[in-house]
C-alpha positions in Angstrom: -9.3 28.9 -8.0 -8.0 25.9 -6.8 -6.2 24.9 -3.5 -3.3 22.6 -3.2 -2.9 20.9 -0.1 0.8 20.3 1.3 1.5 16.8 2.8 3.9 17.4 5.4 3.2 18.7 8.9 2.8 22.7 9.6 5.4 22.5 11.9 8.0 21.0 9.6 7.3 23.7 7.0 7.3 26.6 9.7 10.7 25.1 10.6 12.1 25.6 7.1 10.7 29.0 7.0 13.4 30.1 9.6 16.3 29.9 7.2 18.4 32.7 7.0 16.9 35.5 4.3 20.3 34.6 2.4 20.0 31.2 2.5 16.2 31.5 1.6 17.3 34.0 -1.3 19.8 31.4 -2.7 17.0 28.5 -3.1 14.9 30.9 -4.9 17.9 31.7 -7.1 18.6 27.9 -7.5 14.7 27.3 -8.4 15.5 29.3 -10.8 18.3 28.0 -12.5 16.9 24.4 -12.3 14.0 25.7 -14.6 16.7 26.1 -17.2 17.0 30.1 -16.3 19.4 31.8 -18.1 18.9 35.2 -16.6 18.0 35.7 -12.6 17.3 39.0 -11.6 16.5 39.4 -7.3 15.3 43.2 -6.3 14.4 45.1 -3.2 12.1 47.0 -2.3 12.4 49.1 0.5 9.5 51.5 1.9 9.9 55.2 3.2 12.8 54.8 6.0 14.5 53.0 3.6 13.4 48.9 5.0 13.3 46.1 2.7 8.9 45.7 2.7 9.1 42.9 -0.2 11.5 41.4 -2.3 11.5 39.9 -6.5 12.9 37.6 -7.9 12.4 37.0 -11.6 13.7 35.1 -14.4 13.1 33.5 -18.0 13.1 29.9 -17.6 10.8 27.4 -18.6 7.9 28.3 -15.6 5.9 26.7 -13.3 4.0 23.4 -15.0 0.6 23.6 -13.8 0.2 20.3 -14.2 2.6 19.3 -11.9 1.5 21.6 -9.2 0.0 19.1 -7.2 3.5 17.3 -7.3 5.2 20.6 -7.2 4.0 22.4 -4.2 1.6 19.9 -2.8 4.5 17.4 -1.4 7.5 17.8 0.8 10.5 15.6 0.2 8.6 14.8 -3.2 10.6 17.3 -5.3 10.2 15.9 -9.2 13.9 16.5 -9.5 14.7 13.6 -7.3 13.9 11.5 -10.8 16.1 14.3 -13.2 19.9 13.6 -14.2 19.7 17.7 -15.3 17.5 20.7 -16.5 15.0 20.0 -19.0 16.1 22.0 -21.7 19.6 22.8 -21.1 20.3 19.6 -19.4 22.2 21.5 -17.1 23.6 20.2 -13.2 20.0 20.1 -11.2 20.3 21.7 -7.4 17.1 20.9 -5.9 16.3 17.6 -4.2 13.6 17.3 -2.1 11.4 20.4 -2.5 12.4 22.6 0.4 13.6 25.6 -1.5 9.9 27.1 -2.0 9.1 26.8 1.5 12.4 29.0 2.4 10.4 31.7 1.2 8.6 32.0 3.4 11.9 33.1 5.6 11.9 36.0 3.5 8.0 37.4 4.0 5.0 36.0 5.0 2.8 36.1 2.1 4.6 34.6 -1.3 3.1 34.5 -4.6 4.7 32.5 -7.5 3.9 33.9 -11.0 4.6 31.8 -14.0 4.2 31.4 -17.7 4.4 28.5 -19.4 4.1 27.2 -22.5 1.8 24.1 -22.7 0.4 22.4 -26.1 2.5 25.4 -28.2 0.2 27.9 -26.0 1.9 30.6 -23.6 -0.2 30.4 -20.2 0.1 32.2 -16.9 -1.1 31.4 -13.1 -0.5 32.4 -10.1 0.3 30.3 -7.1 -0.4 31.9 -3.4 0.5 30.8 0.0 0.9 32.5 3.4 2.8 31.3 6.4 -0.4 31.8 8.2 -1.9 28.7 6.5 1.5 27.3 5.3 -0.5 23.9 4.1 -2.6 25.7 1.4 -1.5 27.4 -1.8 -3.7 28.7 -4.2 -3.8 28.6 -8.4 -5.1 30.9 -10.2 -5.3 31.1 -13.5 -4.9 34.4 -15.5 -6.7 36.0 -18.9 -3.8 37.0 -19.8 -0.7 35.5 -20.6 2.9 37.1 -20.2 4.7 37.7 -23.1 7.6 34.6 -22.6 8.0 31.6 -20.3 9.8 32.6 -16.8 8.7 32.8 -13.1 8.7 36.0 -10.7 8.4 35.2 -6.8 7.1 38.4 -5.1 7.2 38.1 -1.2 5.5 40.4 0.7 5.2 41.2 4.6 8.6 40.9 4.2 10.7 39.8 7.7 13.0 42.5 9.7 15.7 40.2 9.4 15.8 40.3 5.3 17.3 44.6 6.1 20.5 42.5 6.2 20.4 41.9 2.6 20.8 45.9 2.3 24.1 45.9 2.1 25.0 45.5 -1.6 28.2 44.5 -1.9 28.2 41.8 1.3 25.4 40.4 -0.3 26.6 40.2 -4.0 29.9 38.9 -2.3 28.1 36.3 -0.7 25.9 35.2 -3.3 29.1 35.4 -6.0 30.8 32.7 -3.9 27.6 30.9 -3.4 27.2 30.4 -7.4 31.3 30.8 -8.2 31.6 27.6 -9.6 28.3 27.0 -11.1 28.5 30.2 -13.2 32.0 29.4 -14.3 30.7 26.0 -15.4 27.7 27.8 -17.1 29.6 31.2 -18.6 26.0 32.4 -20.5 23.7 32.4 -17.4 23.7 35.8 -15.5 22.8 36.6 -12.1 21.8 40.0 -10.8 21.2 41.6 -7.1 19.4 45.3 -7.2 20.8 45.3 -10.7 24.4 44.3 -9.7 25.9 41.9 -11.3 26.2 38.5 -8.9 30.0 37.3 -10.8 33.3 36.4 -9.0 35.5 38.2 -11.0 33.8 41.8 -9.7 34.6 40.9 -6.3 37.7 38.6 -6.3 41.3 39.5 -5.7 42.7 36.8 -7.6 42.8 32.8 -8.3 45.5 30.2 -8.1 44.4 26.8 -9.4 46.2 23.3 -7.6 46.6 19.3 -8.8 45.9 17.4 -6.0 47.5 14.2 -6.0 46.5 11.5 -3.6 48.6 8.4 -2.3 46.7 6.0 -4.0 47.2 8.2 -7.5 43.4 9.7 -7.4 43.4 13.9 -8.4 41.6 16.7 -7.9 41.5 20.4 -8.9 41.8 23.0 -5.8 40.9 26.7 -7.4 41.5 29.0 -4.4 39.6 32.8 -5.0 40.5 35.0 -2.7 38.3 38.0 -2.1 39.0 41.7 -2.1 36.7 42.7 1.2 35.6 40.3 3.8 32.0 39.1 4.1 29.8 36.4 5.8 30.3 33.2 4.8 34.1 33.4 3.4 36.8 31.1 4.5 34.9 28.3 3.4 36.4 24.7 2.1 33.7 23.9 -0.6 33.0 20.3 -2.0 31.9 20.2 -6.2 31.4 17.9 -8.7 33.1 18.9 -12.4 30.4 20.4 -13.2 30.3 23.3 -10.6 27.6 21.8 -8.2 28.2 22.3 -4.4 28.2 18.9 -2.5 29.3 20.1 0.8 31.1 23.1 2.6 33.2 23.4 5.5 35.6 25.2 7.9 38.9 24.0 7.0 40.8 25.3 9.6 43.8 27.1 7.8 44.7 30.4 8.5 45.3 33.2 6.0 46.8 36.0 7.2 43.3 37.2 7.5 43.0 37.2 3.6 39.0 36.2 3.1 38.7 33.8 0.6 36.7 30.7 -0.6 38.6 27.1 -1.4 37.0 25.0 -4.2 38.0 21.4 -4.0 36.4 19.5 -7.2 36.8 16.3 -8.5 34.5 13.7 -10.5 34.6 11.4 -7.1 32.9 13.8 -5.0 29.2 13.5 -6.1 29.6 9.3 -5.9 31.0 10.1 -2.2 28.1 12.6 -1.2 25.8 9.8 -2.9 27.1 7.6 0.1 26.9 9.9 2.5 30.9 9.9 3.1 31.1 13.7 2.6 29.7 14.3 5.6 31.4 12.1 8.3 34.7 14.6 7.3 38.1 12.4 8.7 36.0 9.5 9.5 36.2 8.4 6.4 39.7 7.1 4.8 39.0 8.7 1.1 37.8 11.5 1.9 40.4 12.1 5.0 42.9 11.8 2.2 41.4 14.6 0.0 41.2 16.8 2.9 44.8 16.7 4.0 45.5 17.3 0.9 43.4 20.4 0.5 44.9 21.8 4.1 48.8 21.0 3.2 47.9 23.0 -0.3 46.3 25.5 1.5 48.9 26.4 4.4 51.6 26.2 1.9 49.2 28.8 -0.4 49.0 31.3 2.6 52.7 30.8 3.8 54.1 31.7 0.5 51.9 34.7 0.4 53.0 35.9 3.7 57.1 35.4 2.6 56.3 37.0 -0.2 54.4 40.3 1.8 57.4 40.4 3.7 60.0 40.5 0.9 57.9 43.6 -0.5 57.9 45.4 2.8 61.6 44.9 2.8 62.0 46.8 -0.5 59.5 48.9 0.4 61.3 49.9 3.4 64.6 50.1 1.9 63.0 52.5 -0.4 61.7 54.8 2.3 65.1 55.4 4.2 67.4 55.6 1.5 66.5 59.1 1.3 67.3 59.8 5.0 70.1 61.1 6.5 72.6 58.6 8.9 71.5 60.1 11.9 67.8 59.6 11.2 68.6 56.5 10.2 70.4 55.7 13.8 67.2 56.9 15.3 65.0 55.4 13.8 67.1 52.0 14.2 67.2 53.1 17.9 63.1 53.3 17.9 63.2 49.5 16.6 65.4 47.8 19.0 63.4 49.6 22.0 60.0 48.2 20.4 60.7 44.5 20.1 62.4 43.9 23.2 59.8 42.1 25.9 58.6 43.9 29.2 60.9 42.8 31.7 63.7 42.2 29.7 65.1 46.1 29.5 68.1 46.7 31.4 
């Protein structure tokens, strides 16, 4: 056995083990996917009154590499894809950063075990990699006899955390998660994503999608793919920030009404990863550019909405007209009569 010694302050991790289980579940997903996964599977397991006592997550990417663990789990803010332009393998778009994600899990149970294969020298290896929030400093390798049958890594929290029952509900979650990962999946159509054996796609869960051309004053472009949703769920009505290549930069509140439609704006462009490089993303209006690129986004969006209300209303009308032209004059009188009394105002009746 061998212990691998975090260097970052207990506090600091405990802090990141706070995240909400959804937020937590989505690093372990992106983990995933960064270790050139092309299938992710998350699963729940619930005891006898039907609580979530552990959760899996599990996939067939490239593993762990042992002899980066040291580097791996044993620095935060010293993630190795800091250094990486994209996945090893399928050079795909890298999410992680600065090594957070694995200490999220912790905001999913309080005992975590990572166990990975990996194929080092031609050879297929496994080991497993412990911590607890208890000692949230230390995790432990072990190295096992016997090796899995194929690279991959499954994270199996235990002790899990009252608050990860909210990941019960099926469909809110796979909602969530399918806007989470909309864009990355589109931009990667042959990796698969599954939740209790659901599968995590947008096109399960979305209404419909109208794509925009954005076009700026000063003759820049960009692509604004609205997916509007078929329930409501936590987390929709979002204004999201991506690269070409279907990574999330930045999300936001745009502040457009619609109708109460839930739904998720994607606002991508080649520019946006140079401008979250310089940190201009997040000071919103502040910044001339990327003031520009929001108007724009709102003005596309209120028009999107307004035109789906006029267009409501014109099917009501023939809806409507439908209905009564079955009924006789005098229930049509009455029923006029009904009308007129309902919109006038209180205080205005003579």
């Amino acid at each position: 056995m061998k212990q691998i010694y975090v260097q970052a302050q207990a506090d600091h991790i405990a802090s990141l083990a706070k995240a909400a289980p959804l937020s937590a579940l989505e690093e372990l997903i992106w983990n995933a996917l960064d270790a050139d996964a092309r299938e992710v599977r998350v699963d729940l397991v619930t005891n006898a009154l039907g609580a979530v006592e552990a959760l899996r997550v599990s996939d067939d990417g490239s593993g762990i590499d042992v002899l980066k663990a040291d580097a791996t789990f044993g620095s935060l803010g010293g993630s190795w894809k800091r250094f990486g332009n994209g996945t090893e393998q399928a050079h795909r778009r890298l999410h992680g950063r600065h090594g957070r994600g694995r200490f999220k899990a912790f905001a999913l149970g309080s005992h975590v075990e990572w166990r990975t294969t990996v194929r080092i020298a031609g050879d297929l290896m496994s080991y497993t990699l412990a911590g607890d929030i208890s000692n949230p400093g230390v995790f432990e390798l072990d190295a096992q006899e016997k090796p899995g049958p194929g690279t991959g890594t499954e994270v199996y929290v235990t002790n899990a955390t009252v608050n990860c029952d909210t990941l019960l509900d099926a469909d809110q979650t796979v909602r969530s998660l399918a806007a989470k990962f909309a864009l990355y999946l589109k931009s990667y159509p042959d990796v698969r994503i599954y939740f209790n054996g659901l599968p995590v796609t947008p096109i399960v869960v979305q209404k419909g999608v109208s794509d925009y051309t954005l076009t700026l004053e000063n003759g820049a472009t960009a692509k604004l793919e609205i997916i509007e949703w078929k329930c409501k769920f936590v987390g929709a009505g979002k204004l999201v920030w991506a690269g070409t290549d279907g990574f999330e930069l930045r999300e936001q509140a745009p502040g457009v009404r619609s109708g109460g439609q839930p739904y998720t704006a994607y606002l991508v462009s080649s520019r946006f990863p140079v401008l979250a490089a310089e940190n201009a993303l997040v000071m919103d209006e502040l910044n001339p550019e990327v003031r520009m690129y929001l108007d724009a986004a709102k003005k596309t969006l209120k028009a999107h909405f307004l035109a789906e209300a006029d267009d409501a209303i014109l099917a009501f009308k023939r809806e409507w007209k439908a209905r009564i032209k079955a009924f006789s004059d005098m229930e049509k009188k009455t029923l006029l009569d009904l009308l007129k009394k309902s919109l006038k105002k209180p205080g205005n009746a003579q």
